[in-house]
C-alpha positions as CSV (number, residue, x, y, z in Angstrom):
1,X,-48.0,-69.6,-109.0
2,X,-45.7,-66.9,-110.2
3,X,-44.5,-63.9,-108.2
4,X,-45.0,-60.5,-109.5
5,X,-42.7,-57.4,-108.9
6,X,-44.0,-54.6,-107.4
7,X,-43.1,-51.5,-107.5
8,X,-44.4,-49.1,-105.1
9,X,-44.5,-44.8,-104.8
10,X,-45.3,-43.6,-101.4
11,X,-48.6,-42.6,-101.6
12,X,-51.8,-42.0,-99.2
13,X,-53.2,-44.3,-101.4
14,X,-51.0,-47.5,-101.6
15,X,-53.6,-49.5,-104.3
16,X,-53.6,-46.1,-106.8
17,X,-49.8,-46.2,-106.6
18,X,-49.1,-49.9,-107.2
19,X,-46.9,-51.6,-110.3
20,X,-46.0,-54.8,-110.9
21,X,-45.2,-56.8,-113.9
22,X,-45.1,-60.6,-114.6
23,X,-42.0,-62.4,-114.1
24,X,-42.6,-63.9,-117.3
25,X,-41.7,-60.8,-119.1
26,X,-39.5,-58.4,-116.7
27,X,-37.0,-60.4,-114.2
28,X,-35.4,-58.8,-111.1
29,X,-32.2,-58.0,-111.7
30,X,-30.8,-61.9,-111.4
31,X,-29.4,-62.2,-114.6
32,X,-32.1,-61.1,-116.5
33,X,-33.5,-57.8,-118.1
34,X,-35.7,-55.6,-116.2
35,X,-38.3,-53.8,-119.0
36,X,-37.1,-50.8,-119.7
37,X,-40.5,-49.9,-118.3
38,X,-40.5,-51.2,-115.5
39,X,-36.8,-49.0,-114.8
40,X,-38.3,-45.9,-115.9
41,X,-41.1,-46.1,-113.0
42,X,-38.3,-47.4,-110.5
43,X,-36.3,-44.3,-111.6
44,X,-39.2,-41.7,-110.5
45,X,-39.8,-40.2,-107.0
46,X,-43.3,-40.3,-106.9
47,X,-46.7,-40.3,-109.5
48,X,-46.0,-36.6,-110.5
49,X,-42.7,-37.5,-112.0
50,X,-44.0,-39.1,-114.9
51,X,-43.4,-37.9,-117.8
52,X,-46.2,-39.6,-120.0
53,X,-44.5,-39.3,-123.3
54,X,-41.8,-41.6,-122.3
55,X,-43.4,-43.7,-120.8
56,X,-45.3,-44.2,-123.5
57,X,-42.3,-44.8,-125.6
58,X,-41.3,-47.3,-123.1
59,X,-44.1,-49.8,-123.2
60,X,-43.8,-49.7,-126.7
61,X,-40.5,-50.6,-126.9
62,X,-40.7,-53.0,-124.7
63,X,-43.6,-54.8,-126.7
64,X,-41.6,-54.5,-130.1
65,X,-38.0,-55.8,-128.3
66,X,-39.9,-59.2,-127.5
67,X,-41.6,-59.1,-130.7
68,X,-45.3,-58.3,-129.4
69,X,-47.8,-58.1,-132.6
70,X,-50.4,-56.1,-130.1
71,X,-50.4,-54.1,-126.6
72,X,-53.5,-53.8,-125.0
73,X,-54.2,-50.9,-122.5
74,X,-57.1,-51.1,-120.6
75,X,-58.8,-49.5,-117.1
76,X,-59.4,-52.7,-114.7
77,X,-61.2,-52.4,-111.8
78,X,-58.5,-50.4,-109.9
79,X,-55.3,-50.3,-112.2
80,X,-54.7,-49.4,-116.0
81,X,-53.6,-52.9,-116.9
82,X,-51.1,-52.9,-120.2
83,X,-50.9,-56.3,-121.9
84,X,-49.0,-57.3,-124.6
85,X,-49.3,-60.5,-127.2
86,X,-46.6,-62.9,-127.7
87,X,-47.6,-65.4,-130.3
88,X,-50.8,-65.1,-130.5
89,X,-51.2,-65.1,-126.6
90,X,-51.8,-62.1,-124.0
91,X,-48.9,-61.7,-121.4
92,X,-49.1,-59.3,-118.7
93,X,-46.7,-56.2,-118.7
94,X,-47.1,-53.4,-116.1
95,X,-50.3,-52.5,-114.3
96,X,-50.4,-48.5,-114.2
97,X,-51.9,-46.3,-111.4
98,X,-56.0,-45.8,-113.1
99,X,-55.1,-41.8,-113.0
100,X,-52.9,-42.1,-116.1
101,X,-55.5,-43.3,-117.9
102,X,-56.2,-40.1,-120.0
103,X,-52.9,-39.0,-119.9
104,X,-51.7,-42.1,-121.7
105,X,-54.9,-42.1,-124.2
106,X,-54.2,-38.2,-124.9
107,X,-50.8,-38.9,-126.0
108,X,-51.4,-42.3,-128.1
109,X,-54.4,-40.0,-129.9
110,X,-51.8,-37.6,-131.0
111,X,-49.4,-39.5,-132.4
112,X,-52.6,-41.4,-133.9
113,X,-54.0,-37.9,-135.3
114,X,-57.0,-38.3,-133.3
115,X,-59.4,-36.2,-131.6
116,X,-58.0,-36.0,-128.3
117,X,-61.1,-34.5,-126.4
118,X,-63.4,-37.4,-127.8
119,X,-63.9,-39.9,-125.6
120,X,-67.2,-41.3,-125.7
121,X,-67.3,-42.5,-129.5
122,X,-64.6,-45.0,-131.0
123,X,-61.6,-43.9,-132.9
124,X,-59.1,-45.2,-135.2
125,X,-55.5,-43.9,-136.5
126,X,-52.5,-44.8,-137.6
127,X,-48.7,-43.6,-136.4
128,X,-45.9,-43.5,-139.2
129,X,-43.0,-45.2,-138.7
130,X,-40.2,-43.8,-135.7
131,X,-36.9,-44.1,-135.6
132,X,-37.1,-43.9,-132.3
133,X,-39.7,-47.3,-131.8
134,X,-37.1,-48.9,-134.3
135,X,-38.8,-47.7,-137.7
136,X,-42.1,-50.3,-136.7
137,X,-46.1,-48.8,-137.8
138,X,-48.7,-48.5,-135.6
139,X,-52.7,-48.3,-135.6
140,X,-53.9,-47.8,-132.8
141,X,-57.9,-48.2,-132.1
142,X,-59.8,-46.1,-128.9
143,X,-62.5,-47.6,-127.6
144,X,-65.1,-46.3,-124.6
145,X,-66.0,-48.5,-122.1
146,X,-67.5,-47.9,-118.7
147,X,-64.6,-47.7,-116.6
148,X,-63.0,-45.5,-119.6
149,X,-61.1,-46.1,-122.9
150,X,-59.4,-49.4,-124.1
151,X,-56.5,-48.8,-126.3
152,X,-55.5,-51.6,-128.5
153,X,-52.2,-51.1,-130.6
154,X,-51.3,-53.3,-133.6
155,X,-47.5,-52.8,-134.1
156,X,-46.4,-53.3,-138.0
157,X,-42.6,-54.0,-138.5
158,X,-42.1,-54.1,-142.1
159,X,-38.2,-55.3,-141.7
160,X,-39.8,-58.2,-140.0
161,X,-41.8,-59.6,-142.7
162,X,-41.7,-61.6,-145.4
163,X,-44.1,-62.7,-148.1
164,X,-42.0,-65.8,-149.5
165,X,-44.1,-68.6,-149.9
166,X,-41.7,-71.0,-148.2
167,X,-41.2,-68.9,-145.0
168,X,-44.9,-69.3,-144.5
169,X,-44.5,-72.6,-142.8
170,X,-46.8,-74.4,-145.1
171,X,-46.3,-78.3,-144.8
172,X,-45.4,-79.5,-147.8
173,X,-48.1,-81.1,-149.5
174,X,-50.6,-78.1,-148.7
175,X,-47.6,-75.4,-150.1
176,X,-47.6,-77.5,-153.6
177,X,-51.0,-77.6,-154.0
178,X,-51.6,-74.2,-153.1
179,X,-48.6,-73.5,-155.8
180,X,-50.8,-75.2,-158.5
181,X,-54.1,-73.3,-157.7
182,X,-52.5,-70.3,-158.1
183,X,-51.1,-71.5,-161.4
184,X,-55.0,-71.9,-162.5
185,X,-55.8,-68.8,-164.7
186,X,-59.0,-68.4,-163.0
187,X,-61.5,-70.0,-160.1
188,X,-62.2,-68.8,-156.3
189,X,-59.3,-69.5,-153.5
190,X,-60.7,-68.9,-150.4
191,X,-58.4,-68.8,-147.0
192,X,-60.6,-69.5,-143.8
193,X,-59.8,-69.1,-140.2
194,X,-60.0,-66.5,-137.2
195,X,-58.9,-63.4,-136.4
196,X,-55.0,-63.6,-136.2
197,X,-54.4,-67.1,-138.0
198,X,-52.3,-65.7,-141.0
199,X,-54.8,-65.3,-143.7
200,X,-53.9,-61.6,-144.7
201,X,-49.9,-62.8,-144.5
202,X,-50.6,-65.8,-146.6
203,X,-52.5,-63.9,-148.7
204,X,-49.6,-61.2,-149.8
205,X,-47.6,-64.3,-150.0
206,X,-49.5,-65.8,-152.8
207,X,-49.6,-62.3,-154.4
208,X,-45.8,-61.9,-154.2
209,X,-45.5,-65.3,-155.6
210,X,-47.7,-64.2,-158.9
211,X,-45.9,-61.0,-159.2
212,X,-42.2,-62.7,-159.0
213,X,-43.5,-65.9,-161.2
214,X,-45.4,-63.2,-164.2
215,X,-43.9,-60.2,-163.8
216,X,-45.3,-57.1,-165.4
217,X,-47.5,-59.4,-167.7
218,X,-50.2,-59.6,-165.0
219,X,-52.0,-57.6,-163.9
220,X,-53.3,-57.8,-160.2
221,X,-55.8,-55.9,-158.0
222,X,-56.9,-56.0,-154.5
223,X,-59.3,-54.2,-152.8
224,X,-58.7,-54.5,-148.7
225,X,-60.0,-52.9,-145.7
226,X,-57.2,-51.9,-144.6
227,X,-54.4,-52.2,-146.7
228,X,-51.6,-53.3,-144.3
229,X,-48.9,-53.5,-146.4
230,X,-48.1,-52.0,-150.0
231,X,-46.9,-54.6,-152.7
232,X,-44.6,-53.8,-155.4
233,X,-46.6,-53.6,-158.9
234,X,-49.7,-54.4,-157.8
235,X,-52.7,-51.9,-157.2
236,X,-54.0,-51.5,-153.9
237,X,-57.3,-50.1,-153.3
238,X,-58.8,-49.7,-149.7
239,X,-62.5,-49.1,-148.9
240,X,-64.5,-46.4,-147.5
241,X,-67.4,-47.1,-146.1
242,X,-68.3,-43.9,-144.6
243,X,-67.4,-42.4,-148.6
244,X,-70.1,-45.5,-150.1
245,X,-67.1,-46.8,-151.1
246,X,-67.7,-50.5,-149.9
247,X,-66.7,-54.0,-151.3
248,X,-69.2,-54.3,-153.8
249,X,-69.0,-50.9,-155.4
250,X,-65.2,-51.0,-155.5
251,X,-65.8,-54.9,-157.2
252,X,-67.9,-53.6,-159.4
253,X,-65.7,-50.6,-160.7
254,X,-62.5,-53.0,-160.7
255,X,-64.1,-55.6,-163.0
256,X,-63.8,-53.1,-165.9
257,X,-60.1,-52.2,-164.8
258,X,-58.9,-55.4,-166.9
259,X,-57.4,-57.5,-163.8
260,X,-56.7,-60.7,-164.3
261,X,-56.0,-61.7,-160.3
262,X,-58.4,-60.1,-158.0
263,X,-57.7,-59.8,-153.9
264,X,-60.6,-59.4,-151.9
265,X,-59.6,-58.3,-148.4
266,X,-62.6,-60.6,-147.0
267,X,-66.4,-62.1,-148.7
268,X,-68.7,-60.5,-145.8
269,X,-71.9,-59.9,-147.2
270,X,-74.2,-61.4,-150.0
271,X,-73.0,-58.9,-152.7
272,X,-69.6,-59.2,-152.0
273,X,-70.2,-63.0,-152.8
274,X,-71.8,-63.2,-155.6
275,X,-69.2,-60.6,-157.2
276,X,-66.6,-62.6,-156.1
277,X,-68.0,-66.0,-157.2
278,X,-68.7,-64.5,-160.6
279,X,-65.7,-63.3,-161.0
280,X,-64.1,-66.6,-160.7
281,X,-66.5,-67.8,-162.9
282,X,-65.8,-65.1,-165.9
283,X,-61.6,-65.9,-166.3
284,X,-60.4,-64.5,-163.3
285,X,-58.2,-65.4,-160.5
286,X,-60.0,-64.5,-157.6
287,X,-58.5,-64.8,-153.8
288,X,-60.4,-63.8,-150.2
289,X,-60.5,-64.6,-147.1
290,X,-64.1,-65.6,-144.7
291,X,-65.0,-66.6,-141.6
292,X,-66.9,-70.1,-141.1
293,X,-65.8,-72.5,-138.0
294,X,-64.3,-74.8,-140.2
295,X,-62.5,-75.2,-144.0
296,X,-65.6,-77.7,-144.8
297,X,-68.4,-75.1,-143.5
298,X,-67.5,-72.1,-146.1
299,X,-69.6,-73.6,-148.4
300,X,-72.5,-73.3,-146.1
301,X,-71.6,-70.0,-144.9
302,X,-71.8,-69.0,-148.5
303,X,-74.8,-70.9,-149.4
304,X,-76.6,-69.0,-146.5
305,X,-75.5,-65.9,-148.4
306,X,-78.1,-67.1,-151.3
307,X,-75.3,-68.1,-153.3
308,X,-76.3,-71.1,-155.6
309,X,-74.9,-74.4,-155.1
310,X,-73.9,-74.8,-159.2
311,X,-71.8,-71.6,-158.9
312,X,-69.5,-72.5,-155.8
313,X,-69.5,-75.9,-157.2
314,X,-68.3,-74.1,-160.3
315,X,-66.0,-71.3,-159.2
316,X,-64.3,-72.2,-156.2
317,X,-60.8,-74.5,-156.9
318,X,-59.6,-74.4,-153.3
319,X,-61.0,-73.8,-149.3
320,X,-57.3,-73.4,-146.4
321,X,-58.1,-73.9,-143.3
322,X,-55.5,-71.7,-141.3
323,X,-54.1,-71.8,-137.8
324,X,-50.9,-70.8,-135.8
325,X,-49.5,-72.6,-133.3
326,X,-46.5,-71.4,-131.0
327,X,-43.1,-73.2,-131.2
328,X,-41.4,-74.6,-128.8
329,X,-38.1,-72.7,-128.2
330,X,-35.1,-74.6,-129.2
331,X,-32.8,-73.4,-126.1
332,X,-34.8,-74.8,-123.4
333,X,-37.6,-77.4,-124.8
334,X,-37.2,-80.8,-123.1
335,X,-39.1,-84.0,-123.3
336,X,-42.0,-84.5,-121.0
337,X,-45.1,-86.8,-120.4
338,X,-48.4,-85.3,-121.7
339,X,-51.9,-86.0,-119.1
340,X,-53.0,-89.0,-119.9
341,X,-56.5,-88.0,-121.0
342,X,-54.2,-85.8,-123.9
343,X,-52.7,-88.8,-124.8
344,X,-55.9,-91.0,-125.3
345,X,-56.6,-88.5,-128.3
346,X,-53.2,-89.3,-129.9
347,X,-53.4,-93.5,-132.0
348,X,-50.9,-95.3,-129.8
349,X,-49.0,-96.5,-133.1
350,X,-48.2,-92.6,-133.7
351,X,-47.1,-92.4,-129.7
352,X,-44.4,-95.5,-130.2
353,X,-42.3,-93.1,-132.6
354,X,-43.1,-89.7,-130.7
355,X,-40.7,-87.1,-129.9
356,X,-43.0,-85.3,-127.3
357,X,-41.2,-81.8,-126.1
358,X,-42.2,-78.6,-124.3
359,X,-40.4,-75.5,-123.4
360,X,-39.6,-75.3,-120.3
361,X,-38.9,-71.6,-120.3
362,X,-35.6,-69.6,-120.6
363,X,-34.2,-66.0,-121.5
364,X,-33.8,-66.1,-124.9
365,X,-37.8,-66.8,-125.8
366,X,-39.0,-64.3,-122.4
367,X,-39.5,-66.9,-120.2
368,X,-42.9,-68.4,-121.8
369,X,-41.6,-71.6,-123.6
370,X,-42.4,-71.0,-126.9
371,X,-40.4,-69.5,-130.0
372,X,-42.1,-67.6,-132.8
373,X,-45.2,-69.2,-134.5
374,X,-46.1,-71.8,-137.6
375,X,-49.0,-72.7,-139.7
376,X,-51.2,-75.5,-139.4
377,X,-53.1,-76.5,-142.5
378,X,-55.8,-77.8,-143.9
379,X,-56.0,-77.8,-148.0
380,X,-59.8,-79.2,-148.9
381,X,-59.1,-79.2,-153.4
382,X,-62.7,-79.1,-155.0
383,X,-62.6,-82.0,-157.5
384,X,-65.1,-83.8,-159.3
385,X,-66.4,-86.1,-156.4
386,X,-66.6,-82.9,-153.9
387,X,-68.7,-81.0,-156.7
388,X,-70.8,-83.8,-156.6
389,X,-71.5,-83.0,-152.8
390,X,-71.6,-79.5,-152.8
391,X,-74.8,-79.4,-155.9
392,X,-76.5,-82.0,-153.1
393,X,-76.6,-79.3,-150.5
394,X,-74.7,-82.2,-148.2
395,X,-74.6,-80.9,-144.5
396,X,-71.0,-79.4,-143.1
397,X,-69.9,-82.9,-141.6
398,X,-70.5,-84.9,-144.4
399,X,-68.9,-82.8,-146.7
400,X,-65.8,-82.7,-144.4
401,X,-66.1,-86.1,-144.5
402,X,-66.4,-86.8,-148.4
403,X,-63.1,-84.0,-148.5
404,X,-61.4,-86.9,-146.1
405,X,-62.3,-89.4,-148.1
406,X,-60.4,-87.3,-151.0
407,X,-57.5,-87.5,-149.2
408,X,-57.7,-83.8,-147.0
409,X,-55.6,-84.1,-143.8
410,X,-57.8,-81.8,-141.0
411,X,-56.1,-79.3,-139.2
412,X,-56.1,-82.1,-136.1
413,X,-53.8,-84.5,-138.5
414,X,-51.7,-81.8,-139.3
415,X,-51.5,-79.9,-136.1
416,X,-50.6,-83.6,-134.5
417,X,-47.5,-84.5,-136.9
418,X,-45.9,-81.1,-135.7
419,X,-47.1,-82.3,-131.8
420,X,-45.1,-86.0,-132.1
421,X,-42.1,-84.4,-133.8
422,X,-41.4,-82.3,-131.2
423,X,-42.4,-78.9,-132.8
424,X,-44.6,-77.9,-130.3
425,X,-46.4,-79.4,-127.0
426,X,-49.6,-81.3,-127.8
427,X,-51.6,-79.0,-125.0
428,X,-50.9,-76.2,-128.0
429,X,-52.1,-78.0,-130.6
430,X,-55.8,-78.7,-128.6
431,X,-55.6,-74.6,-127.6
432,X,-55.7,-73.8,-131.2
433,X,-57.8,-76.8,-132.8
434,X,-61.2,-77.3,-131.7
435,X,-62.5,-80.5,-130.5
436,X,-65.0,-80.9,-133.1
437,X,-62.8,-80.8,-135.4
438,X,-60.9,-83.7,-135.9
């Protein structure tokens, strides 16, 4: 088990007045960088001394140094824990005294333009870009609980990202075909996969790609909720619920705006659908994102929403399953021997060729292992024999099955090539991939 650094004011109360941090993101002084955090509370006499807007600033830019996409802040049973995410996982930072709580929430809310004296009701905001934090966006959400407010901040660097189609990590034979659906002048792409797996990103991608390939001869239109970044030549609306202005009624208007590609931040609801699914129907390009646990299940998901089989069968040209998996760091990965009952899921034809490595953990990738992030795929291309299927209502496996049969490589197939060339450790690949998947 890991030690954790404590850092302690005299107090009456020694639990109200502890900090520590894992080792895995601040080191003692041994070579290794201290959070600047983690200096700023070891720099103060006592509680009192803290000045709340810089700490504030500090756990912020600690989180955007390492290249967090999210801090969390949030009242535990006795500390104010602050947690940031490192590819897609949440890492331990600092754990605060539970008396800073409001302190830390008032400040966040004003920077946020938030009511600061509301705390029973959940808020939303959004902080312009700093110098100071290194020119990064934030939105940052309030939420009441019963031990107080959770505070989750999504940090937007828009230096940091790119909307090239290549950069995407993409294998190969899913970034061609993807290339060629967007070359269709109309039909339904839908991206699939849970909150955090790249769909948005892949998305703008796509977009960027149309934009660069047509130029100001198309005409493109999205309507998001939110809109988290803002694409050169390319209208961006974002919806309004509380102002009735909600996916369908912003489809509906947009239909007679002439576009001829269509974004749709995410299908949710019947209407949305069957706008959506029309559209693709009537000589537009339409692309969206939905939720279903797997690439083969959208079709169900959308049947449920009383959408006719015909029409899907019709209208969509393309279902991508998306999922990121963490990378091993190049500066300290090494070859190791998965658990045997991990390697009695791997063919033991594929394991005679492996190159099986896993980080081991250094300071260049914060002591964790892992290096930045990368797709895995799964491109399911609605052809003739998969139409077939979809008009006889076939269940979710079968369907998944008949895609197989068509020659879809599952997310499992995919996610495993990146396993046995050394890409990653196979442990990440079963985090990420359900069982029942592959």
């Amino acid at each position: 088990m890991s030690r954790r650094i404590f850092v302690q004011f005299p107090a009456r109360h020694e639990q109200e007045n502890l900090y520590y941090v894992e080792p895995s993101i601040a080191k003692e002084n041994q070579g290794h960088r201290v959070n600047q955090t983690t200096r700023y509370l070891q720099s103060v006499s006592d509680q009192k001394g803290i000045e709340i807007g810089a700490l504030v600033n500090y756990l912020l830019i600690d989180a955007i140094k390492v290249g967090a996409s999210d801090i969390h802040i949030e009242p535990w049973e006795s500390t104010l824990v602050v947690r940031i995410r490192l590819n897609g996982v949440l890492n331990e930072l600092v754990h605060l005294p539970l008396d800073l709580m409001e302190k830390i929430s008032g400040r966040l809310k004003v920077m946020a333009s938030l009511i600061s004296y509301q705390t029973d009701l959940p808020q939303e905001g959004h902080a312009p870009a700093n110098p100071e934090l290194g020119g990064v966006e934030l939105r940052i959400s309030v939420f009441p609980t019963v031990r107080g407010e959770k505070i989750v901040i999504r940090i937007f660097d828009p230096s940091n990202r790119s909307f090239d189609l290549a950069s995407l990590g993409f294998e190969d034979e899913t970034l061609q075909m993807f290339i060629k659906l967007l070359a269709r002048p109309s039909g339904l792409i839908l991206l699939t996969g849970p909150t955090g797996s790249g769909k948005t990103t892949a998305i703008y991608a796509a977009l960027y790609h149309l934009v660069q390939r047509s130029g100001p001869a198309i005409s493109i239109s999205t309507v998001e909720d939110p809109v988290e970044f803002n694409l050169p030549m390319i209208s961006q609306a974002q919806i309004n619920p509380h102002k009735d202005f909600t996916y369908p009624v912003a489809l509906r208007s947009l239909m007679r705006q002439d576009p001829q590609v269509i974004m749709v931040g995410e299908i949710r609801d019947p209407e949305t659908a069957a706008i959506a699914v029309q559209a693709g129907l009537t000589g537009h390009l339409v692309i969206s994102t939905i939720h279903s646990g797997s690439t083969a299940g959208v079709f169900a998901r959308l049947i449920n929403m009383d959408i006719e089989p015909f029409l899907l069968a019709s209208s969509i040209s393309g279902v991508i399953g998306l999922r990121l998996i963490r990378k091993n760091c190049t500066y300290c990965a090494q070859p190791y021997q998965p658990e045997s009952g991990f390697l009695r899921l791997v063919p033991p034809e594929a394991l005679e060729t492996a190159t099986l490595r896993r980080g081991v953990g250094c300071a260049e990738c914060v002591h964790t292992g892992y290096s930045g992030r990368t797709a895995v795929t799964e491109m399911l291309v609605v052809n003739e024999v998969l139409r077939d299927a979809i008009l006889q209502k076939m269940p979710t496996r079968s369907l998944q099955q008949v895609a197989i049969e068509q020659g879809m490589q599952t997310l499992w197939d995919m996610g495993l090539r990146r396993a046995l060339s050394g890409q990653t450790p196979l442990e990440e690949i079963l985090r990420v991939v359900a069982v029942d998947q592959f």
